[in-house]
C-alpha positions as CSV (number, residue, x, y, z in Angstrom):
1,X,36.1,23.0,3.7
2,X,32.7,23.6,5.6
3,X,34.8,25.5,7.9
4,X,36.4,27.7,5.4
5,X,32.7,28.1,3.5
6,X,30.8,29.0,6.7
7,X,33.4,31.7,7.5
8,X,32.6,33.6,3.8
9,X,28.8,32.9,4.2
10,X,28.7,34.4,7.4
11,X,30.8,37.5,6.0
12,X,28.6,37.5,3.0
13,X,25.3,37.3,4.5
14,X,26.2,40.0,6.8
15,X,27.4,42.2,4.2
16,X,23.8,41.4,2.1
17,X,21.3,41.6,5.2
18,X,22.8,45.1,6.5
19,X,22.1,45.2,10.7
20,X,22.2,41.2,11.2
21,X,25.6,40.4,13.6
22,X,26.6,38.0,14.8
23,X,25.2,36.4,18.2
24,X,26.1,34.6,20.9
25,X,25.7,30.7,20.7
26,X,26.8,31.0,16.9
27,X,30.5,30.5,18.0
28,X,30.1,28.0,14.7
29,X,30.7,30.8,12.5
30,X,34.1,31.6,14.1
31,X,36.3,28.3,13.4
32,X,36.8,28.5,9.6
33,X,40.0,29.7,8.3
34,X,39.3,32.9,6.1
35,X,38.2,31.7,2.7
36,X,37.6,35.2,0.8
37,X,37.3,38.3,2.0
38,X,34.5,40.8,0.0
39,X,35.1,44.6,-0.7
40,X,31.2,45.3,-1.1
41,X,27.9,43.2,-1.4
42,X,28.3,43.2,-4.5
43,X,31.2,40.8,-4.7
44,X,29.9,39.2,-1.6
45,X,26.8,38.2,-3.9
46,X,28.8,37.3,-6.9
47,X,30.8,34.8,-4.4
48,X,27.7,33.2,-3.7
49,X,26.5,32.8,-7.2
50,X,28.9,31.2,-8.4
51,X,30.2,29.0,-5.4
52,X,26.6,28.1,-4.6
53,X,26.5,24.3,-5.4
54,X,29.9,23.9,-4.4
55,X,28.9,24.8,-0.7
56,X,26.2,22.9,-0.8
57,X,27.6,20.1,-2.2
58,X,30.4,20.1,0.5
59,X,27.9,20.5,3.1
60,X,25.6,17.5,2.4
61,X,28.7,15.4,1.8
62,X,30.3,16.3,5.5
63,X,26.9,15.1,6.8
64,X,26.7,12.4,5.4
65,X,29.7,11.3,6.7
66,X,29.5,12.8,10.2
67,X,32.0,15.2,9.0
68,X,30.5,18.3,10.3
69,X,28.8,19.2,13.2
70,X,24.9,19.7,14.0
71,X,25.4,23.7,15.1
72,X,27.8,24.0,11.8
73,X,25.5,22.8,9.5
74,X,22.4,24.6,11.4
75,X,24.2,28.3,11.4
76,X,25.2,27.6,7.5
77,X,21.6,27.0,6.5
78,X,20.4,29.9,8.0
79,X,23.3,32.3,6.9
80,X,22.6,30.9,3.7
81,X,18.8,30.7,3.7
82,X,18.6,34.9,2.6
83,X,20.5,34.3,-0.6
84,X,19.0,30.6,-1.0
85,X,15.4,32.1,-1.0
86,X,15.9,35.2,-3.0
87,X,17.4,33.6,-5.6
88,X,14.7,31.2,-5.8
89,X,17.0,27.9,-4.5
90,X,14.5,26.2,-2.9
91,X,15.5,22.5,-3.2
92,X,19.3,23.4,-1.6
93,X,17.2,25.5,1.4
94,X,15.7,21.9,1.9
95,X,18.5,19.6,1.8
96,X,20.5,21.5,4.1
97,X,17.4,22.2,7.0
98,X,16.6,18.4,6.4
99,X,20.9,17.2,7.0
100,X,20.6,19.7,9.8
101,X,17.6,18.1,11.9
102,X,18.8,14.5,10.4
103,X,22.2,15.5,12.3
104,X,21.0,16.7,15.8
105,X,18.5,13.8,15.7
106,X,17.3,13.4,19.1
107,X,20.5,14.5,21.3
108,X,19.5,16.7,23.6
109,X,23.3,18.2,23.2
110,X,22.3,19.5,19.3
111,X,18.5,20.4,20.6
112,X,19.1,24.3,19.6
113,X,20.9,23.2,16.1
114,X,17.5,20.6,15.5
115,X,15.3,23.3,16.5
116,X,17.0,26.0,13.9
117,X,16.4,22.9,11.5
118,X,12.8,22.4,11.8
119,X,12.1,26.6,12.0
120,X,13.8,26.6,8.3
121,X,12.0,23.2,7.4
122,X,8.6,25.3,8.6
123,X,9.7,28.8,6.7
124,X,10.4,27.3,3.3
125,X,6.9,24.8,3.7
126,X,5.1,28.4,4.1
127,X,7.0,30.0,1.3
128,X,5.7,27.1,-0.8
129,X,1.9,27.2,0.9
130,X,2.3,23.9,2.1
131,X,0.8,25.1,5.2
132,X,0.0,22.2,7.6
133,X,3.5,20.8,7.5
134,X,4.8,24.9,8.2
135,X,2.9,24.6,11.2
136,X,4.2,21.5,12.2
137,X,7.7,22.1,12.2
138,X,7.3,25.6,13.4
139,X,5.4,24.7,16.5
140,X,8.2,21.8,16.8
141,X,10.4,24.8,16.6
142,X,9.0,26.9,19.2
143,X,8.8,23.6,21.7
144,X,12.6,23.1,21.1
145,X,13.6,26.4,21.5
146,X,11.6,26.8,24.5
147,X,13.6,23.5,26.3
148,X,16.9,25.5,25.3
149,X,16.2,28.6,26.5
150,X,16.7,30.4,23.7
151,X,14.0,33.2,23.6
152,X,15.4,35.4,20.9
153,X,15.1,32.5,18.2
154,X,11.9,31.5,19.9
155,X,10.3,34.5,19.1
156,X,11.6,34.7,15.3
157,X,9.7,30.9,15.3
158,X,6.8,32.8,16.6
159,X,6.7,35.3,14.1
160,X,6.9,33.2,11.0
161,X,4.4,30.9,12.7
162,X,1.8,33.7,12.9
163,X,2.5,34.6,9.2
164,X,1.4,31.0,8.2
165,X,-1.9,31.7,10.1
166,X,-2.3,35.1,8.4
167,X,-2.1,33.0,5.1
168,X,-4.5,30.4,5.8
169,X,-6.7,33.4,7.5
170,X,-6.2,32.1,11.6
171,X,-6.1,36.1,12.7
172,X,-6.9,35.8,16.3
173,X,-3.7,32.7,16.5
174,X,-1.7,34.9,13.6
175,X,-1.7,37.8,16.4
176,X,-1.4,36.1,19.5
177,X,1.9,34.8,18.1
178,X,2.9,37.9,16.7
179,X,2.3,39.9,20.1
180,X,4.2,37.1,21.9
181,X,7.3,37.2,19.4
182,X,7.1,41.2,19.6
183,X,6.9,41.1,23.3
184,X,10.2,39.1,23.1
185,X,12.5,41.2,21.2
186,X,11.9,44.1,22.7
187,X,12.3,42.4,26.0
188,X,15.7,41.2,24.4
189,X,16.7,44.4,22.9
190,X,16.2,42.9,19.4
191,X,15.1,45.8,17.6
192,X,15.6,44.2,14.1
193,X,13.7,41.5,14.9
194,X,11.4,43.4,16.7
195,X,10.7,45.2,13.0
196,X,10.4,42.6,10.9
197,X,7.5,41.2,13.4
198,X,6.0,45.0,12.9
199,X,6.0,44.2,9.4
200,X,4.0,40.9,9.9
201,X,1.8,42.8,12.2
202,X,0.7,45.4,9.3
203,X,0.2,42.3,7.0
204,X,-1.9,41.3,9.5
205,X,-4.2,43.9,10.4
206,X,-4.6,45.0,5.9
207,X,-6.1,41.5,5.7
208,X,-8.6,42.1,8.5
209,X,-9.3,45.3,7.2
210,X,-8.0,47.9,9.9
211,X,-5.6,49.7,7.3
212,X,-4.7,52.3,10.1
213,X,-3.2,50.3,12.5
214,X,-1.5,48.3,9.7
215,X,-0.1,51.6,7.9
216,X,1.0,52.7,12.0
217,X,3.1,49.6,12.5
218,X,4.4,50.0,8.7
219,X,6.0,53.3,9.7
220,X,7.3,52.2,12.6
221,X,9.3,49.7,11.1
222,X,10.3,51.9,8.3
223,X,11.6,54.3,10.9
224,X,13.6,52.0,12.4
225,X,15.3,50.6,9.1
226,X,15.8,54.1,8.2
227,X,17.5,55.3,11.2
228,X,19.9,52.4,11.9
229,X,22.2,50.1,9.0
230,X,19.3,48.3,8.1
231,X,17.8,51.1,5.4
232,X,17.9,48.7,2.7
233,X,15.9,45.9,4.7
234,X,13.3,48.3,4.6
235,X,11.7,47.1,1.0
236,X,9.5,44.7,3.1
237,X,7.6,47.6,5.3
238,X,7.3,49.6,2.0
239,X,5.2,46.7,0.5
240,X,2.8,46.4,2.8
241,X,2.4,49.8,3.4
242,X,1.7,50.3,-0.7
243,X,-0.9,48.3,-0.3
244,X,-2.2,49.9,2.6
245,X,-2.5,53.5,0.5
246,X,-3.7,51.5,-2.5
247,X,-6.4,50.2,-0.2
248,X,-7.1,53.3,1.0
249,X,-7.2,54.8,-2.8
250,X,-4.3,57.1,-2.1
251,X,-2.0,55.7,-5.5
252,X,0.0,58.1,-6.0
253,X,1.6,57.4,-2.8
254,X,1.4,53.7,-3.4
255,X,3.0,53.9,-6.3
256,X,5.8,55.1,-5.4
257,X,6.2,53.4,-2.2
258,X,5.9,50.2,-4.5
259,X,8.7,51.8,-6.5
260,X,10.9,52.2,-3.9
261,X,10.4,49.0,-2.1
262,X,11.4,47.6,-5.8
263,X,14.7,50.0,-5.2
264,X,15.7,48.7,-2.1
265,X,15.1,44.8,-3.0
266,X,17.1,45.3,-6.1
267,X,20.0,46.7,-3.6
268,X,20.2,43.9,-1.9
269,X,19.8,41.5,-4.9
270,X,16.5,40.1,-3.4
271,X,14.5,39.1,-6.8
272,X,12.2,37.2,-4.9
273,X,10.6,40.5,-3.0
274,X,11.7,42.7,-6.3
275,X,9.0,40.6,-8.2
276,X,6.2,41.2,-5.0
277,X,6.6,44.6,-5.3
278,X,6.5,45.0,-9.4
279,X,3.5,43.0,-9.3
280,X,2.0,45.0,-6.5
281,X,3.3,48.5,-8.7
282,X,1.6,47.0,-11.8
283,X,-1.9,46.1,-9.4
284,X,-1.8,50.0,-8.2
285,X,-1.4,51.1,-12.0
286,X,-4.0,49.0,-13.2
287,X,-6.6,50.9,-10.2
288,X,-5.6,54.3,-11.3
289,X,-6.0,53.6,-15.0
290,X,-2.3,53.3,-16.5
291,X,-2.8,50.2,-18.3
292,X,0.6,50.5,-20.4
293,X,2.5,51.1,-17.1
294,X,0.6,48.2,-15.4
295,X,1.7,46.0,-18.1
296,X,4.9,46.6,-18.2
297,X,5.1,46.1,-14.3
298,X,3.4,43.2,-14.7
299,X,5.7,41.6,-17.4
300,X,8.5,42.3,-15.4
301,X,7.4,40.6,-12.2
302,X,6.1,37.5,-13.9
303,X,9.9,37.3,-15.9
304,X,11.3,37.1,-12.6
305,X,9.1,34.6,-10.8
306,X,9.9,32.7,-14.2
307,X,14.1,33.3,-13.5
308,X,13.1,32.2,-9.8
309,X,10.9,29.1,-10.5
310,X,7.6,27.5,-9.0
311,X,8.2,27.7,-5.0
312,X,5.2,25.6,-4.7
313,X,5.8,22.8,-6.8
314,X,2.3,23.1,-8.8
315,X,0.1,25.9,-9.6
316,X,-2.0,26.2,-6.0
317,X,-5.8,27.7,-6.8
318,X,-7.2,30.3,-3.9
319,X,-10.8,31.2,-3.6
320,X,-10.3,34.4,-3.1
321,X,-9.3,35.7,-6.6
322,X,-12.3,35.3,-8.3
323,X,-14.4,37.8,-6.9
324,X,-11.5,40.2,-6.8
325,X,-11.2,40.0,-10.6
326,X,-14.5,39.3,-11.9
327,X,-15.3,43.1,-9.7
328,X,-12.4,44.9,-12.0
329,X,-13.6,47.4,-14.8
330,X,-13.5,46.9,-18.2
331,X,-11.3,48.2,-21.6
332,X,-11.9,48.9,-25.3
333,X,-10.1,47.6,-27.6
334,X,-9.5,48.9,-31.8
335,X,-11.8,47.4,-33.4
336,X,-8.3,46.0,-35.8
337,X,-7.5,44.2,-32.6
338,X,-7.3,40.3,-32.9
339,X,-5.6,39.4,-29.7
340,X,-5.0,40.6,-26.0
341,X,-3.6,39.2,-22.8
342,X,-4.8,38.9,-19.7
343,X,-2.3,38.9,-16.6
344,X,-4.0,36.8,-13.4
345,X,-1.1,37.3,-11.0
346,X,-1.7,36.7,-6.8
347,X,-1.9,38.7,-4.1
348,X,0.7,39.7,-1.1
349,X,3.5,37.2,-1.0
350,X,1.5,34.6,-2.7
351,X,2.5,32.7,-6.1
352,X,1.0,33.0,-9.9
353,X,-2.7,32.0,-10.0
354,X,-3.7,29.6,-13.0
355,X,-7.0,30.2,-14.4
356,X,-8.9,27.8,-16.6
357,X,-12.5,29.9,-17.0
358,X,-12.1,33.1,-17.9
359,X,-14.9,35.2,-20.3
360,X,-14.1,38.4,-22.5
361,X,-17.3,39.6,-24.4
């Protein structure tokens, strides 16, 4: 059964994240009898939805059994990670990165499937801000990957390490490991890779401020999405460079980059970056003076971080929202008006903030 399920993931997830093949060292993916065949993403997204638990559930119980094997259960948790984080399935992300490095243990024969283990371990710890365990695993991840030899997934380890240390505002470690997993894939000819890293990079340089380097990297990666069979992958790029031009005071154009990005994520059924971007649409609203329209973006994004649940566990305060909101205009209200609502929503890629002190006068 893990067989047969691993075949369909793979299918699936290749059919749903448009430009990633299949590589060499995942010969995992190849053994499983054909299970279902899709005509489309959609149905390929459908299958998943509804088969979901059942794959998981067959997975964990093959583990726990030493049914299944440590590369199996590694390339299924990252075939299935996409779909798993998009929809918000954070708890099944976990159990399956946790069998996997449980699995390999210390063998150096199952180092690479332990190493894929701990780099999913540290990717969903920095989805949920849990930062010092994300650098823990990930810098376990690079180490392991490193004793295999296995540069191209060494360099993906790289890049999500540096986006923990953008978070927690490291920018001189955030772009030395950036540089190094950019250096990598275009040494390996992985230009997909090699984009999503560019991405990362603009992130980068918007928080430090140099918005035209960041917007130069943006359209670079947008370029390469655009030209190849990743078009749709391109939502991410789009994002950042939004908030580049709403830094810059450009909104029209970040409007409707932000509506685009919200396009493409809906393509590939990717509420979790659908909600970024509607919550970055209704912030570029709000700055050009469309309240209504702000609203409305807002409302949306917030439903579907409520369809997605808490990534974090508990609400997680950041300093750096209060002086970012107590700077923003003001509003009149009728004077028939008895009650408003005030949206506090967070920044790039970072979940709802709850606010206990707020004044309206």
């Amino acid at each position: 059964m893990v067989d047969a399920h691993l075949t369909a993931v793979v299918d699936a997830d290749e059919l749903l994240r448009p430009g990633h093949q299949r590589e060499a060292g995942c010969e995992a993916s190849a053994a499983g009898p054909a299970l279902q065949r899709f005509v489309g993403p959609s149905a390929a997204l459908r299958w998943l939805e509804s088969e979901r638990a059942a794959i998981v559930s067959v997975a964990l119980q093959a583990a726990g059994h030493g049914a299944v094997r440590p590369d199996q259960l590694a390339e299924l948790t990252t075939r299935l990670r996409a779909f798993l984080q998009r929809r918000g399935h954070w708890t099944d992300w976990e159990l399956l990165a946790t069998a996997t490095v449980e699995a390999a243990g210390d063998s150096d024969c199952w180092a690479r499937a332990a190493a894929i283990g701990h780099l999913e371990l540290g990717t969903l710890a920095s989805t949920r801000h849990r930062f010092a365990q994300a650098v823990a695993e990930l810098r376990l991840s690079v180490e392991l990957f490193g004793r295999t030899g296995d540069e191209l997934r060494q360099g993906r380890a790289l890049n999500n390490l540096g986006v923990v240390y953008i978070e927690t505002g490291r920018h001189q470690e955030a772009a030395d490991c950036l540089e190094r997993a950019l250096a990598v894939q275009r040494a390996r000819g992985s230009e997909l890779d090699a984009a999503i890293t560019l991405d990362n990079l603009g992130l980068l340089h918007l928080r430090r401020g140099a918005r035209e380097e960041a917007s130069a990297h943006c359209l670079e990666s947008i370029a390469f999405h655009r030209a190849g069979a990743s078009a749709e992958l391109a939502s991410a790029p789009l994002n950042i460079l939004g908030l580049v031009r709403c830094e810059q005071g450009r909104l029209d154009e970040a409007i409707a980059l932000q509506f685009e990005s919200r396009d493409l994520a809906r393509m590939q059924g990717n509420l979790y970056r659908e909600a970024l971007a509607l919550l970055d649409l209704a912030e570029a609203y709000r700055r050009q003076g469309e309240l209504r329209q702000a609203v409305d973006c807002a409302e949306q994004g917030l439903e579907i971080r409520r369809r997605l649940g808490d990534p974090y566990g508990t609400g997680r305060p950041s300093p750096g929202w209060v002086p970012r909101w107590t700077r923003q205009g003001s509003g009149t209200a009728h004077p028939d008006t008895t009650s408003i609502t005030l949206y506090v929503h967070g920044w790039y890629s970072q979940g709802t903030y709850y606010a206990d002190d707020l004044s309206i006068s």
